[in-house]
C-alpha positions, -999 to +999 in steps of 0.1 A: +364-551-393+355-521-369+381-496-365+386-463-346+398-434-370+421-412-357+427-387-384+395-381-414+394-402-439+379-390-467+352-412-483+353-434-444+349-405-416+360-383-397+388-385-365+372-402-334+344-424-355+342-458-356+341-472-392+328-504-401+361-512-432+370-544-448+394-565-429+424-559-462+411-520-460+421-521-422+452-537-424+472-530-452+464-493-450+445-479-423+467-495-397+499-491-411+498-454-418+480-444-384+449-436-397+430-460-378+430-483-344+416-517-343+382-511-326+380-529-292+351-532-263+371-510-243+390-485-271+351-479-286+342-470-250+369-444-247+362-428-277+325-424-272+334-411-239+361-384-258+331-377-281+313-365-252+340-348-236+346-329-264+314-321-273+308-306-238+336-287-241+322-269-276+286-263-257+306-246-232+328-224-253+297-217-274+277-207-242+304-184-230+308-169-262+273-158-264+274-145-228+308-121-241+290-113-270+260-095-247+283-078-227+306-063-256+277-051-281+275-018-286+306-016-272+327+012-282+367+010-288+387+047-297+414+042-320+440+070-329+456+078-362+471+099-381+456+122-410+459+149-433+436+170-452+399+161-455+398+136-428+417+113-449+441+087-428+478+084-435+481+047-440+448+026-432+435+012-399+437-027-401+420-054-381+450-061-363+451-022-350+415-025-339+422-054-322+449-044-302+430-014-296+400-037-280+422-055-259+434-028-244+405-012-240+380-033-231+401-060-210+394-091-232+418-105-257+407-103-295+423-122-324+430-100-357+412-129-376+381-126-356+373-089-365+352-090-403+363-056-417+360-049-452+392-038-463+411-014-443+397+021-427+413+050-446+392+081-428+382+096-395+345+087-382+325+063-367+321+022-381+302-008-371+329-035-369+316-070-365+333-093-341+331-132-347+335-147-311+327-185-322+313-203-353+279-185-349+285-161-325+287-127-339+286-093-321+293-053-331+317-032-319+313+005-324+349+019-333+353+052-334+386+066-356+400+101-339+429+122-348+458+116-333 
């Protein structure tokens, strides 16, 4: 029986595909637990057409995360802090204060979880902070740690 999965099923496939099950398979547990549709002329249609759909709509977040990525790298983003003696930061500057920083300054939002920093920033200077706009789209921002 050919069925339309609607959520993965591990060992079967993944949401959207159509499986090729047994009928008993289908029925007494893909079915019932809304896993799976019963694959029609018109339900296959549909999907491949939402397979498409979808996959347009990756190519064009991809494409305008790459275009982003040339316009912000090399960038530079000033964040201010605190700090004592020696240059050495009271507290630590996180991703999420870099990224607030970068929306702010740069006029484009930034999620805390994109920015790869290695642990937090503890002193004054200058760091290479990479940015992860999309699955392979990476670029750098320079941020630059003053005294408040």
């Amino acid at each position: 029986m050919k069925v339309i999965l609607l959520k993965d099923v591990k060992g079967t496939g993944k949401a959207g595909a159509v499986a090729e099950v047994s009928d008993g398979y289908a029925q007494n547990f893909l079915i019932p637990k809304g896993l799976a549709k019963v694959a029609t002329a018109g339900s296959i249609s549909a999907a491949k057409q939402a397979e498409a759909a979808e996959k347009h709509r990756k190519q064009v977040e991809a494409d305008t995360a790459k275009e982003l990525a040339k316009s912000l790298n090399g960038k530079t983003v000033t964040v201010k802090a605190k700090c004592g003696d020696g240059n050495r930061l009271f507290g630590a500057i996180t991703s999420k204060e870099i990224a607030e920083a970068a929306t702010a300054q740069l006029g484009h939002t930034f999620d805390k979880k994109k920015i790869e920093l290695d642990g937090n920033i503890k002193e004054l200077g200058i760091y290479d902070i990479p940015v992860r706009l999309y699955a392979e789209t990476v670029t750098t921002l320079k941020v630059v740690i003053e005294k408040e």
